[in-house]
N, C-alpha and C positions, 0 to 999 in steps of 0.2 A: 252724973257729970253736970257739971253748972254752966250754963249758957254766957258765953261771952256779950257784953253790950255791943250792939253794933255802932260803926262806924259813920252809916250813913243815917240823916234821920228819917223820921216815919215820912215828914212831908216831902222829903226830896224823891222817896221811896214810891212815894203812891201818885209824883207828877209823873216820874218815868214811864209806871206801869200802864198812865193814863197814854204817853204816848204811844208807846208797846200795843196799846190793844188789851195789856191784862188787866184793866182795871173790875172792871164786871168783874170778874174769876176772884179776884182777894175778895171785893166788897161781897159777893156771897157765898164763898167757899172758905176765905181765909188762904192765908198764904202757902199753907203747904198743896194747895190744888193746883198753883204754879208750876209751870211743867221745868224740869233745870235749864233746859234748855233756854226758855223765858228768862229766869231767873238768874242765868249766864248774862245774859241778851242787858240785862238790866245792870248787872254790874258791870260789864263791859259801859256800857251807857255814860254810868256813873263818873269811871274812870277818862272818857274822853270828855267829860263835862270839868273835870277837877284839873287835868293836863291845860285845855282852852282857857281856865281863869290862872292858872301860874304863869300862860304866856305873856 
């Protein structure tokens, strides 16, 4: 099955985790160490960051 591109990019990806607290955890495990719950936490993030600039 082929991986869809993501939507959000790498560097918007890796400030969030920085605020999350995940950042350690990708920078030495890679992303799938991310627990979903995090990785929920992060698109959620994403999403109230994208809502705040259409206002």
């Amino acid at each position: 099955m082929a991986r869809r591109k993501g939507f959000m990019s790498e560097e918007l990806k890796y400030e969030i985790a920085k605020e999350l607290g995940v950042y350690n955890t990708v920078m030495q495990e890679g992303w799938g160490a991310v627990s979903s719950r995090d990785c929920g936490n992060i698109v959620k993030k994403a999403i109230e960051m994208a809502e705040r600039n259409l206002k």
